[in-house]
TIVOLO-444239 format. One line per field, with one value per residue: residue in three letters; chain; x negated, y, z of N, C-alpha, C, O, CB in turn. Coordinates in steps of 0.02 Angstrom, whole numbers, plus 50000, padded with zeros to 5 digits. Atoms other than C-alpha are relative to their C-alpha. Glycine has a CB too. Layout:
// TIVOLO-444239
res [ALA|...]
chain [A|...]
n.east [X|...]
n.north [Y|...]
n.up [Z|...]
ca.east [X|...]
ca.north [Y|...]
ca.up [Z|...]
c.east [X|...]
c.north [Y|...]
c.up [Z|...]
o.east [X|...]
o.north [Y|...]
o.up [Z|...]
cb.east [X|...]
cb.north [Y|...]
cb.up [Z|...]
//
This chain:
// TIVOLO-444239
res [UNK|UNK|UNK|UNK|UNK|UNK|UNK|UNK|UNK|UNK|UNK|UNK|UNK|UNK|UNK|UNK|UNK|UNK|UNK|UNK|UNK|UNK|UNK|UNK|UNK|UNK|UNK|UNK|UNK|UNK|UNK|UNK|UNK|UNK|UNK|UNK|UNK|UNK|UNK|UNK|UNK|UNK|UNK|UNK|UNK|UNK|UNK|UNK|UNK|UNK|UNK|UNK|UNK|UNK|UNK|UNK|UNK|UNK|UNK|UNK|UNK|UNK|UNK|UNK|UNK|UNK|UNK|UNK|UNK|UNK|UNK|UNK|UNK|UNK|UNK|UNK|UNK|UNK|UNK|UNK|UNK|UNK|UNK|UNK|UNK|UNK|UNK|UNK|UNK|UNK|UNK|UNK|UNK|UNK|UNK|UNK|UNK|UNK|UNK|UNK|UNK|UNK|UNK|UNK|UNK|UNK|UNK|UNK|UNK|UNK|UNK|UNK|UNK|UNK|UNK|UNK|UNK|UNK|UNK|UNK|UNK|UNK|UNK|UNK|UNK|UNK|UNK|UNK|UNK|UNK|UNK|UNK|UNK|UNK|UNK|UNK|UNK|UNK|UNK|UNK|UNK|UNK|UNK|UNK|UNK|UNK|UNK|UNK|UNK|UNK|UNK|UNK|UNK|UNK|UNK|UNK|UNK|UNK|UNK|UNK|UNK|UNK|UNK|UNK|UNK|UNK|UNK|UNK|UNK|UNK|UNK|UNK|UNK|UNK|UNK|UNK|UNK|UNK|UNK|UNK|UNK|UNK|UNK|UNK|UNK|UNK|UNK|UNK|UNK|UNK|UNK|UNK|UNK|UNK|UNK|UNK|UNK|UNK|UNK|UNK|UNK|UNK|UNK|UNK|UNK|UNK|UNK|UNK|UNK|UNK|UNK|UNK|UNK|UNK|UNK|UNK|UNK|UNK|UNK|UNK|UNK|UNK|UNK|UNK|UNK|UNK|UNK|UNK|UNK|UNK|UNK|UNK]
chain [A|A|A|A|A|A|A|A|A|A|A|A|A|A|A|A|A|A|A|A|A|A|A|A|A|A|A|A|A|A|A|A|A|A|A|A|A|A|A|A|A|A|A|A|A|A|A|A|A|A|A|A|A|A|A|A|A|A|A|A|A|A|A|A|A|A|A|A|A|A|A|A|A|A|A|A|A|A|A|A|A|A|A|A|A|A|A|A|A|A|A|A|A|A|A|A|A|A|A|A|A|A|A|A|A|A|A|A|A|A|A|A|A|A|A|A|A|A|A|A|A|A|A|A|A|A|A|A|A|A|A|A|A|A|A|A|A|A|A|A|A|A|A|A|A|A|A|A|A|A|A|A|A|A|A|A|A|A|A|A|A|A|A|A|A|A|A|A|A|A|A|A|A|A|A|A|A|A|A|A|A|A|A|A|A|A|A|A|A|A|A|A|A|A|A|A|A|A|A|A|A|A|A|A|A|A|A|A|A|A|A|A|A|A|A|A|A|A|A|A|A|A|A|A|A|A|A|A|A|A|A|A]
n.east [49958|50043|49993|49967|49983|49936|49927|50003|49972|49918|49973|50000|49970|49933|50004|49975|49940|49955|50045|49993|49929|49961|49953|49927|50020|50057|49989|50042|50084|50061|50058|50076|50017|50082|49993|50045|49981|49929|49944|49987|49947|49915|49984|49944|49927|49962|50052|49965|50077|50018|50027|50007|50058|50043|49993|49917|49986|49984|50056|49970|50033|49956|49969|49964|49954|49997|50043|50080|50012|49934|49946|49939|49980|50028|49929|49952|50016|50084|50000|49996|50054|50041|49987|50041|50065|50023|49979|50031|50080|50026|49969|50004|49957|49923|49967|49931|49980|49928|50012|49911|49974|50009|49960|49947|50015|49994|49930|49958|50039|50002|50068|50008|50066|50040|49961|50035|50085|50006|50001|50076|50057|50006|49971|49981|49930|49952|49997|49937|49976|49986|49949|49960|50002|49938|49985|50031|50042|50000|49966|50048|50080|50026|50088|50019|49943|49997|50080|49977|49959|50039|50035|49954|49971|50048|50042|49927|49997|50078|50039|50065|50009|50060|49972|49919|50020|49943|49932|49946|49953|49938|49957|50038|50066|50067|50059|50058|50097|50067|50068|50013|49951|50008|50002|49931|49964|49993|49966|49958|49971|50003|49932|49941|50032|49952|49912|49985|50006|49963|49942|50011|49999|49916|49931|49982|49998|49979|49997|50086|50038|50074|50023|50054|50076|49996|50016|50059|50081|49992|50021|50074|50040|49993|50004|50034|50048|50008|49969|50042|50001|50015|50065|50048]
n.north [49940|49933|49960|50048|49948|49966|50041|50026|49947|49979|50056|49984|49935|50029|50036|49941|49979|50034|49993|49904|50018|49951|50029|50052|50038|49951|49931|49979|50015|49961|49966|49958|49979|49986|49955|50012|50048|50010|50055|50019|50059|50016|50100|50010|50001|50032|50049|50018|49965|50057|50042|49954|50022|49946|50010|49980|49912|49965|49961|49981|49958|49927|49946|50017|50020|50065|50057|50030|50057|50030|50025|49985|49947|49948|49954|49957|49936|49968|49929|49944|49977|49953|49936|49998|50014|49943|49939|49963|50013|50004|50088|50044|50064|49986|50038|49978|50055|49987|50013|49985|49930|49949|50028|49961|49970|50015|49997|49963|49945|49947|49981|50024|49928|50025|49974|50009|50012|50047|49989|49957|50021|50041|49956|49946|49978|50040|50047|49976|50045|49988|49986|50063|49999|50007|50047|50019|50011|50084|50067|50013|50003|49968|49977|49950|49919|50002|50004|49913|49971|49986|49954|49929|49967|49989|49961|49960|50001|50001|50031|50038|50071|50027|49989|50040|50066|50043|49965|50041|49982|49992|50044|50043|50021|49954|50029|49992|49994|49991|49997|50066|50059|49979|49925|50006|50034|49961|49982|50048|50038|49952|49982|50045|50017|49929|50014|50047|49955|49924|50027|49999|49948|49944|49998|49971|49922|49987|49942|50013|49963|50002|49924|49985|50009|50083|50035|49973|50043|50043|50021|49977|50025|50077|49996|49936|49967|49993|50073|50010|50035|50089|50019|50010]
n.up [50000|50013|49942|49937|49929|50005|49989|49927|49964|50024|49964|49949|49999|50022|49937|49950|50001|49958|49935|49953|49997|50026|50051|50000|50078|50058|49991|49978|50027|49993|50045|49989|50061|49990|50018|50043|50059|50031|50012|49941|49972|49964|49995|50064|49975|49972|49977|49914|49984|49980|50041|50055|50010|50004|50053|50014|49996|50065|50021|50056|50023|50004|50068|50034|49964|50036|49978|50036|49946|49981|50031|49999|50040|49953|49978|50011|49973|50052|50008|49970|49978|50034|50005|49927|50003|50036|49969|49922|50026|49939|49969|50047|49975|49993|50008|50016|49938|49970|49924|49974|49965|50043|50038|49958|50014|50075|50014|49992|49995|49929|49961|49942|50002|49949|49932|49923|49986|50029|50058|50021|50018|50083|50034|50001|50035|50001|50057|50061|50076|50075|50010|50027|50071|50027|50018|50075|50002|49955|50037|50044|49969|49945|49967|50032|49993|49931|49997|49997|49940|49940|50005|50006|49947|49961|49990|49972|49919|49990|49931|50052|50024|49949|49955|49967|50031|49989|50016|49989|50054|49968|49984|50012|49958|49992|50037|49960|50045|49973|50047|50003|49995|49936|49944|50034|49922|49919|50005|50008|49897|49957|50009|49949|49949|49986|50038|49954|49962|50017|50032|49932|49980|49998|49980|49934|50015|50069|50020|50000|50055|49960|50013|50047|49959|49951|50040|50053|49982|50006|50070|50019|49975|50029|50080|50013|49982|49938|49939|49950|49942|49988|50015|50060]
ca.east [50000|49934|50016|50017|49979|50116|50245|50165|50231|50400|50416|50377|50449|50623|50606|50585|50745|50816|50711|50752|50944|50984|51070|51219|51200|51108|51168|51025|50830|50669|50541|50360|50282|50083|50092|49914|49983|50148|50249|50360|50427|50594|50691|50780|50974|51059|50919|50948|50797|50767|50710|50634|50456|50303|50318|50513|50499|50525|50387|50450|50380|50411|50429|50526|50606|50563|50511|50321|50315|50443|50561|50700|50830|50779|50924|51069|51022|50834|50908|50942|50773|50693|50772|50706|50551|50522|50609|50519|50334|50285|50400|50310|50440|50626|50748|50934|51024|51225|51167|51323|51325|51239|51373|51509|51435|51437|51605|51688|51574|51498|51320|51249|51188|51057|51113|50951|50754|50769|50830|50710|50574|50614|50714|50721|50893|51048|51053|51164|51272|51273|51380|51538|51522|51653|51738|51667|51504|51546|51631|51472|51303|51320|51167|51095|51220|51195|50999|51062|51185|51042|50934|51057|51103|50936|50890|51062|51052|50842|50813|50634|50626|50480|50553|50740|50683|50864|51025|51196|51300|51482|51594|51447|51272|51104|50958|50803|50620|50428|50282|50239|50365|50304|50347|50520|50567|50535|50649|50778|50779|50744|50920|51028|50960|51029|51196|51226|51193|51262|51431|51415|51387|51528|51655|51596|51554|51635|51556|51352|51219|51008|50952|50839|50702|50707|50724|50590|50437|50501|50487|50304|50226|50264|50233|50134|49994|50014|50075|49997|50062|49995|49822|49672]
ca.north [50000|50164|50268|50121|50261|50361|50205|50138|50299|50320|50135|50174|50334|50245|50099|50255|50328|50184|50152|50338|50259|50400|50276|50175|50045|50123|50303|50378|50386|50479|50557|50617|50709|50716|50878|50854|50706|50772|50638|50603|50434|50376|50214|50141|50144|50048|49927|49868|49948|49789|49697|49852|49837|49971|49889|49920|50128|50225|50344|50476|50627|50810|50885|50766|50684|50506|50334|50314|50174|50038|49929|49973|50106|50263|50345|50408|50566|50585|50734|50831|50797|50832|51014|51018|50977|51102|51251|51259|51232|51215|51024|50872|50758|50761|50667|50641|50557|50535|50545|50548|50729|50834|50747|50804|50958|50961|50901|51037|51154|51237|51311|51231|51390|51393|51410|51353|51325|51171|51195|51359|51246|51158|51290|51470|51512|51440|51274|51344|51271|51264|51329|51226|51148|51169|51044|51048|51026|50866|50788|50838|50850|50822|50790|50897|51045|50985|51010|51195|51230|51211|51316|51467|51459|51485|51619|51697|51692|51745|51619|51528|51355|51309|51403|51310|51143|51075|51127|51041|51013|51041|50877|50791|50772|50844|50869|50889|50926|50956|50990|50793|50655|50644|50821|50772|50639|50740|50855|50745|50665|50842|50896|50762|50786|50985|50949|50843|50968|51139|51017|51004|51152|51247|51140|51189|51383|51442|51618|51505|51609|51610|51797|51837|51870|51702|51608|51707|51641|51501|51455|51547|51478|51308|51380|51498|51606|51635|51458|51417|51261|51066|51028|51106]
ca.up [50000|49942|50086|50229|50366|50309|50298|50464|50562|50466|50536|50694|50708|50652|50782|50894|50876|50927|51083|51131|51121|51008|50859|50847|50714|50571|50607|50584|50507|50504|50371|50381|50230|50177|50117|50041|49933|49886|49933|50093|50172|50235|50289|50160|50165|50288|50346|50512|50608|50690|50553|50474|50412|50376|50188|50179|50196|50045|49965|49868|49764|49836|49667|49584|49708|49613|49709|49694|49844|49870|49827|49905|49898|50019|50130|50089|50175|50064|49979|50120|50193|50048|50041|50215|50161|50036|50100|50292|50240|50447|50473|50437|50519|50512|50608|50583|50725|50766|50960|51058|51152|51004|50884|50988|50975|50789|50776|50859|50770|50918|50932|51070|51159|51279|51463|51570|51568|51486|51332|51326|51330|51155|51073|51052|51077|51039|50914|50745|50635|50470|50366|50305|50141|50002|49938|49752|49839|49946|49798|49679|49775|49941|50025|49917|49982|50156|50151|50066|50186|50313|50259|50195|50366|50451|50342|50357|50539|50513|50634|50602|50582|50702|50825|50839|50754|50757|50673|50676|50522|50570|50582|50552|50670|50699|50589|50703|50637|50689|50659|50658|50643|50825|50898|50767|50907|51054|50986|50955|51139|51192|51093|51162|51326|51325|51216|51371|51490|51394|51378|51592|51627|51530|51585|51789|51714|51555|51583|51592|51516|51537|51544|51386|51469|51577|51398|51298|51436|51458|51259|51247|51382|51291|51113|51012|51050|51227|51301|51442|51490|51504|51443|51323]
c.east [49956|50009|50038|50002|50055|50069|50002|50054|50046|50039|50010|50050|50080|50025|50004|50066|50049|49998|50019|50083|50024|50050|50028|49998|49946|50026|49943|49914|49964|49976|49957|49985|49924|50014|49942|50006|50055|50046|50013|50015|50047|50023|50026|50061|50025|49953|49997|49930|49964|49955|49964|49906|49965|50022|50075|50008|49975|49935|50021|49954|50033|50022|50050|50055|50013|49974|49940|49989|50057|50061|50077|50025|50007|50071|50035|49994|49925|50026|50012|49918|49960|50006|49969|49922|49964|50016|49975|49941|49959|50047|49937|50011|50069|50026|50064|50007|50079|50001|50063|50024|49983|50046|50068|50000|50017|50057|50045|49976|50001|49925|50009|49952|49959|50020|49959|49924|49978|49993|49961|49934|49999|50021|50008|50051|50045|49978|50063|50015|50010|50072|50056|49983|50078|50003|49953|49926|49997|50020|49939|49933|49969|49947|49962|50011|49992|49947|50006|50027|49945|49956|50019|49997|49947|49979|50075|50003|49909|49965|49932|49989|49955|49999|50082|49981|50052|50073|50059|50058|50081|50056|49949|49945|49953|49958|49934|49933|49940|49942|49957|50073|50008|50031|50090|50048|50010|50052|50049|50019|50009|50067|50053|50005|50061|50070|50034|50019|50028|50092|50043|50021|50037|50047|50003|49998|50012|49945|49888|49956|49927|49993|49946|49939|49954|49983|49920|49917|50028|49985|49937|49966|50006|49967|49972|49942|49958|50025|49938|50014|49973|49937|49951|49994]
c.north [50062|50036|49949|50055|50025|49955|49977|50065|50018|49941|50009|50036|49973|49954|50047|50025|49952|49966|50063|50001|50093|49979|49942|49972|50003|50069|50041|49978|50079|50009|50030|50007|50011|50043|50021|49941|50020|49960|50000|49925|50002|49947|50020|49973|49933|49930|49989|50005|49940|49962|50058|49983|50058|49983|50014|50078|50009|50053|50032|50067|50072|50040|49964|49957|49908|49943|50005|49942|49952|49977|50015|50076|50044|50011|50012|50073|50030|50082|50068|50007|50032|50079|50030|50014|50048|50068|50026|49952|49951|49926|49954|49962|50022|49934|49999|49941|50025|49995|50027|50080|50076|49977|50025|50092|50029|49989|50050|50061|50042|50013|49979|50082|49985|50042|49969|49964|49930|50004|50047|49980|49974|50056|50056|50009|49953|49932|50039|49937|50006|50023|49939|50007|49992|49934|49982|49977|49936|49949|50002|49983|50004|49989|50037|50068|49997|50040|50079|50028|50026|50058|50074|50011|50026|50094|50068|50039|50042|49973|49954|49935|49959|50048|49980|49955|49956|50060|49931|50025|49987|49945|49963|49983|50029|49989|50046|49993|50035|50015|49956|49978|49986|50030|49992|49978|50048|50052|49994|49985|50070|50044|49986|50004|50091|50008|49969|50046|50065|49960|50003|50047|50049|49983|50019|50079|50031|50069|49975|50036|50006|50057|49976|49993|49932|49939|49997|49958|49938|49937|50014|49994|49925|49986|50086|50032|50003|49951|49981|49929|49925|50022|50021|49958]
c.up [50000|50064|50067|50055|50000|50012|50067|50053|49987|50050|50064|50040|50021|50049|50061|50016|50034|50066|50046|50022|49960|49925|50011|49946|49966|49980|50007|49965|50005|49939|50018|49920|49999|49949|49929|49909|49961|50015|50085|50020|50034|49997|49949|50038|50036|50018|50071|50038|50022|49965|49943|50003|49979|49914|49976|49994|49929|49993|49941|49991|50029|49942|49970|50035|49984|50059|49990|50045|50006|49968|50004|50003|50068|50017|49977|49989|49978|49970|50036|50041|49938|49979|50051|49986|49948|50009|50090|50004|50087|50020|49959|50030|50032|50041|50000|50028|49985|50068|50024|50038|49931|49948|50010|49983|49932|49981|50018|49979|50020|49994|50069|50028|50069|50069|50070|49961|49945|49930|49962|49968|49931|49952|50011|49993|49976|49924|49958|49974|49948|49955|49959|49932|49949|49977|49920|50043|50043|49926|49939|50023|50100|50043|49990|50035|50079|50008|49977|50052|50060|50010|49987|50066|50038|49961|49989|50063|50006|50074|49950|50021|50055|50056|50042|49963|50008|49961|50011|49943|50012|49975|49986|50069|49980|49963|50028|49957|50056|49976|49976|49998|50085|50030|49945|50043|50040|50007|50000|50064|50032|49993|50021|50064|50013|49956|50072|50062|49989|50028|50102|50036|49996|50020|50085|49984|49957|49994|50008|49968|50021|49962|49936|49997|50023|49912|49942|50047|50021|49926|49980|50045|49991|49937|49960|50036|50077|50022|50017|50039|49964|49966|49946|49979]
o.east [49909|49959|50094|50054|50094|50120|50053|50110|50069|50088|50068|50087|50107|50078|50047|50085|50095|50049|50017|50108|50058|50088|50006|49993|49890|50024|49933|49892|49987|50006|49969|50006|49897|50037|49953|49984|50069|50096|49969|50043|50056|50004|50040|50066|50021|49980|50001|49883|49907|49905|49969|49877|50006|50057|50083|50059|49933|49903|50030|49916|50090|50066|50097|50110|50060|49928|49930|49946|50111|50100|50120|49990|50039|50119|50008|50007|49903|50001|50009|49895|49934|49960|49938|49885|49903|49974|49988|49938|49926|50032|49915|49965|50082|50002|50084|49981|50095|50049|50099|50082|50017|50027|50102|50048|50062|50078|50095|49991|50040|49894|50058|49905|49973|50034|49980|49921|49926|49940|49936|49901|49947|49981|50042|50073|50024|49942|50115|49987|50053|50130|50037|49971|50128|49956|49920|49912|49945|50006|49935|49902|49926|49917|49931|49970|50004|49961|49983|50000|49946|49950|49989|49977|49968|49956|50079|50019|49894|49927|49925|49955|49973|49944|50105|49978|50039|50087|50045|50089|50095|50092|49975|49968|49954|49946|49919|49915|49953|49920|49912|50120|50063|50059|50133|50101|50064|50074|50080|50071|50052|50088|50099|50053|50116|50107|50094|50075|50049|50129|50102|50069|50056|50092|50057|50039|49963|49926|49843|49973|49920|50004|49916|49899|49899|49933|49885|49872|49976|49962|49916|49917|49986|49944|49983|49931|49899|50056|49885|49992|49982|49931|49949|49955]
o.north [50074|50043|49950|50066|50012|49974|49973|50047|50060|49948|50005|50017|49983|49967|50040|50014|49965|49944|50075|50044|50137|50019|49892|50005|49984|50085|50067|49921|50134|49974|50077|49969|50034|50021|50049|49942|49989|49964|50011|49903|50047|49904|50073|49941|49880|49877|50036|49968|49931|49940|50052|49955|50103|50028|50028|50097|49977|50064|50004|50085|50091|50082|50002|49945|49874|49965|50007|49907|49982|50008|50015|50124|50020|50000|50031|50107|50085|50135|50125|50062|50088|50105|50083|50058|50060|50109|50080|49896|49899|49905|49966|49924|50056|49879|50055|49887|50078|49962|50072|50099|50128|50017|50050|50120|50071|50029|50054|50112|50089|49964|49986|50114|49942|50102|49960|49922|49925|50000|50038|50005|49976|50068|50062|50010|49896|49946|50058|49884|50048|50012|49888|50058|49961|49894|49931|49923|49904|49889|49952|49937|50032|50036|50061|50114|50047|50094|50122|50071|50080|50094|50122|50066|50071|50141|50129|50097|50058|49993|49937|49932|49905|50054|49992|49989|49900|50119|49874|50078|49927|49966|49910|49947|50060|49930|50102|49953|50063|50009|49973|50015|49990|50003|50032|50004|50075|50064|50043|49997|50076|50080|50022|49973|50101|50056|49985|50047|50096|49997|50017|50051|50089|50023|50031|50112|50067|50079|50016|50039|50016|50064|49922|49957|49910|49904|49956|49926|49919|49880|49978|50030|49885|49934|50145|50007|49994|49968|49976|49915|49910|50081|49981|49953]
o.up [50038|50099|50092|50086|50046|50041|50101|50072|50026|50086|50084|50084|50076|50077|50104|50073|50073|50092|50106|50058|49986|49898|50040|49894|49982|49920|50062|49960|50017|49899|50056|49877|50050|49897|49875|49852|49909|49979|50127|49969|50075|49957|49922|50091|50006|50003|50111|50023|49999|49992|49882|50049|49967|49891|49916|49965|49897|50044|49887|50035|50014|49940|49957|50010|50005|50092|49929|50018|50011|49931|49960|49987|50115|49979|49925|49939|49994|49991|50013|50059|49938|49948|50044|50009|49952|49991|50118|50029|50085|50076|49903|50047|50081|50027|50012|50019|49960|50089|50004|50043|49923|49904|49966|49959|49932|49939|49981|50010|50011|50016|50107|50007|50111|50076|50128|49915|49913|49898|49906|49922|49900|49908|50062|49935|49967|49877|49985|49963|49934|49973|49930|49900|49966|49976|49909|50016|50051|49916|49903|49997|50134|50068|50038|50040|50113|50035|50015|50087|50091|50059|50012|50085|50073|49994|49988|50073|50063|50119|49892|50072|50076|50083|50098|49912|50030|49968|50032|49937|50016|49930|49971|50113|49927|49949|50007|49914|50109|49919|49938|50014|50113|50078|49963|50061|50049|50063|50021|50094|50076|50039|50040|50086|50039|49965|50078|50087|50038|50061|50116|50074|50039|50033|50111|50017|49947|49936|50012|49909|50082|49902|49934|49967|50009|49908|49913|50021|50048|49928|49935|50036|50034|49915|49974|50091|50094|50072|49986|50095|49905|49950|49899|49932]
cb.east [50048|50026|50050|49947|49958|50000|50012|49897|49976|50022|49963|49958|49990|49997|49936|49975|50016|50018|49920|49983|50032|49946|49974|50075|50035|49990|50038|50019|49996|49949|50014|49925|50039|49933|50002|49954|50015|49999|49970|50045|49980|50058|50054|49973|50048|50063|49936|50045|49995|50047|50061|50037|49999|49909|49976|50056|49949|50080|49939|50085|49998|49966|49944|49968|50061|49948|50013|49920|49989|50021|49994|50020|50071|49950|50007|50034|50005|49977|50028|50071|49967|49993|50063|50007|49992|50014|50079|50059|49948|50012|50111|49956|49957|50044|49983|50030|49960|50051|49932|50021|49936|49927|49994|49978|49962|49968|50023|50021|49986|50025|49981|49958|50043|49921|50091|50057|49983|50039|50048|49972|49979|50062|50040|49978|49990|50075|50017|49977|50041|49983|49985|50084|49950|50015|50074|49992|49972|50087|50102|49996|49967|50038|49953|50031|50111|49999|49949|50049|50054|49962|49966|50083|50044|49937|49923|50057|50010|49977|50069|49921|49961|49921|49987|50092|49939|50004|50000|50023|49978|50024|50066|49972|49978|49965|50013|50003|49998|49987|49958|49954|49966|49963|49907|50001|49957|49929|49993|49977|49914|49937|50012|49993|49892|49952|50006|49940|49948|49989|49980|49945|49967|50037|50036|49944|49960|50095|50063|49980|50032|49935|49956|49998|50012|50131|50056|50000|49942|50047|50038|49987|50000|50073|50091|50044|50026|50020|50051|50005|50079|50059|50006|49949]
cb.north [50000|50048|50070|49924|50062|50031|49930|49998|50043|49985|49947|50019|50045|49964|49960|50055|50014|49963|50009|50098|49974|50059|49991|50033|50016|49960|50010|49985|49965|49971|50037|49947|50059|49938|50032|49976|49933|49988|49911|50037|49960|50033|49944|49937|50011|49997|50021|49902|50066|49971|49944|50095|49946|49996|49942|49972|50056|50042|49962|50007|49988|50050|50021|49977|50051|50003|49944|50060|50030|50035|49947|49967|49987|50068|50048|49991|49993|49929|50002|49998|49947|49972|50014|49920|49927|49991|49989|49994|50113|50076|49966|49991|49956|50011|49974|50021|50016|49954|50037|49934|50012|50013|49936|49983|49986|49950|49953|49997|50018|49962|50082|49913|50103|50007|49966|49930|49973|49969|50008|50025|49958|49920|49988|50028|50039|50057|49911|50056|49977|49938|50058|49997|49941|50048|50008|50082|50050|49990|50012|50049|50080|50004|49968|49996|49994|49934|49933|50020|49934|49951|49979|49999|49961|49924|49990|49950|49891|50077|49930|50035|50000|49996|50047|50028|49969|49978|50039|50006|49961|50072|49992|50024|49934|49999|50005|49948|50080|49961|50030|49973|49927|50022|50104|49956|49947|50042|50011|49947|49940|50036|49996|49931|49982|50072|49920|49947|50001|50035|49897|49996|50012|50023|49924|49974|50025|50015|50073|49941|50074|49933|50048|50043|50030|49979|50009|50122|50034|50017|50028|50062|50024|49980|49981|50041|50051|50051|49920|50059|50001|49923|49945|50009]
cb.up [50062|49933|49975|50028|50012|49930|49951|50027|50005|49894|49995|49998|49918|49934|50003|49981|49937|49970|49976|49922|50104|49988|49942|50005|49949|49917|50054|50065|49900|50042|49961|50050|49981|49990|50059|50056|50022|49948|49957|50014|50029|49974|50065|49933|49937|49957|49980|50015|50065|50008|49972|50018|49956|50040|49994|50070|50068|50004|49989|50007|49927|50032|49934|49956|49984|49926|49975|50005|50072|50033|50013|50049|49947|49970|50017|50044|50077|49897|49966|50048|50037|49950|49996|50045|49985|49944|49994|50084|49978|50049|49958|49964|50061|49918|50022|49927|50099|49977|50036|50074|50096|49979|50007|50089|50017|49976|50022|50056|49972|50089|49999|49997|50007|49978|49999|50071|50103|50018|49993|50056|50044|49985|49990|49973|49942|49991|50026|49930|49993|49976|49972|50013|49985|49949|50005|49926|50007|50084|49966|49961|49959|50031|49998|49941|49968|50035|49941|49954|50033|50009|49963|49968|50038|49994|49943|50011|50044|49990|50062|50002|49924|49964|49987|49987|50028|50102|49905|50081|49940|49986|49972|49937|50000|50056|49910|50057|49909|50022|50022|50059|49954|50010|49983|49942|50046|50024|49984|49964|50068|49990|49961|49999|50000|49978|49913|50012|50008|49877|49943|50014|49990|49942|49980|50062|50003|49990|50058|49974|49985|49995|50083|49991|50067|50057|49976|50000|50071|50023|49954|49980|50055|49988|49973|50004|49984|50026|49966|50043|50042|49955|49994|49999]
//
C-alpha cells in the first residue's frame, strides 16, 4: 500500500470513535488528509468497524475527488469531507459522528452555546449550525451541499474554523475537525461531553451564560500564542 500510514490511522482513528462510544452501528466515520500528497482517506461505506481493516480505507484525490487506493466504495459522506477539506486549509482530520446529546442538538437546530469552562477549553464560543439545505439541493447534490452549507455558514457567521472545530447540520449530526485526525477525536468526545452538559444546565437555568471574558482565557490559555497550559 502506497499510503499504509495514512490508511493505518483512518483505521484506527475509526475503531476510535467507537471506543469513545460516540457511534451507533455504522453512524459515523473519520478522514485524515496528507496535504503534501494530495490525497485524503476515509472508511468505506457501511463497513462494520469491527471487522474494518487498515487495507479496507479509501484513498481519494483532493482535486478530483477520484479513488487512487482501494477497493471498496468510500463513505457516503466523502463529499462533504472533501469540501471540508479544501475550504479550511488548517483540518487534517474530520470526524462525523450521530453521538447521542450533540445529535439532539442538531435536531432541534440549536447552537450549542457555551455556558461554562469546559466547553471554553475546546471551542471558542458557541457550536453553529449550518444553514438549512433546500430541497433541490438534497434531491441533487447532497453531501456535496452539506460540506457547502458548512462552510457558507462559518464564513457567514466569520467564525474561524480552528477556533470552533465543530458545526452541527440541522436535523442531522455533527461534523467535528482538527488539526490531526487525533486532535479530530478529542474534539468529538470533547463535543458530546458539553452537548450533554449545555442540555443540563438549561433545563436547571434557562437564563445560563459564561461571561466573555471568563471564555476568551479560558480558550487561549489552551490555544494559540499565549496558552500556557500542560507541557513544552
Amino acid at each position: 500500500m502506497k499510503y499504509k500510514d495514512l490508511r493505518e490511522e483512518v483505521c484506527t482513528i475509526n475503531r476510535g470513535i467507537v471506543a469513545a462510544g460516540l457511534v451507533t452501528l455504522t453512524w459515523g466515520n473519520a478522514s485524515a488528509i496528507d496535504r503534501k500528497e494530495g490525497v485524503f482517506a476515509i472508511k468505506p461505506s457501511g463497513i462494520p468497524y469491527e471487522s474494518l481493516k487498515p487495507e479496507d480505507i479509501v484513498v481519494l484525490d483532493l482535486e478530483s475527488g477520484d479513488v487512487v487506493e482501494g477497493s471498496l466504495k468510500p463513505s457516503s459522506d466523502t463529499p462533504t469531507h472533501l469540501e471540508l477539506f479544501r475550504a479550511f486549509d488548517g483540518i487534517g482530520g474530520i470526524v462525523h459522528t450521530h453521538s447521542t446529546h450533540a445529535t439532539i442538538w442538531a435536531q432541534a437546530g440549536r447552537e450549542i452555546p457555551c455556558l461554562g469552562t469546559t466547553h471554553a477549553d475546546h471551542f471558542n464560543g458557541k457550536v453553529p449550525v449550518a444553514r438549512a439545505l433546500t430541497q433541490k439541493e438534497v434531491q441533487t447534490e447532497y453531501e456535496v451541499a452539506s460540506g457547502r452549507a458548512i462552510v457558507e455558514t462559518f464564513r457567514a457567521m466569520g467564525l474561524n474554523p480552528d477556533h470552533v472545530p465543530a458545526v452541527l447540520l440541522p436535523g442531522h449530526a455533527p461534523f467535528v475537525w482538527g488539526a490531526t485526525l487525533r486532535k479530530a477525536l478529542e474534539n468529538a468526545i470533547a463535543l458530546e461531553a458539553v452537548a450533554e452538559m449545555a442540555l443540563h444546565t438549561l433545563s436547571l437555568n434557562t437564563n445560563a451564560a459564561l461571561p466573555d471574558h471568563v471564555l476568551e482565557k479560558h480558550f487561549t490559555r489552551k490555544h494559540g500564542p499565549k496558552a500556557y497550559y500542560g507541557q513544552k
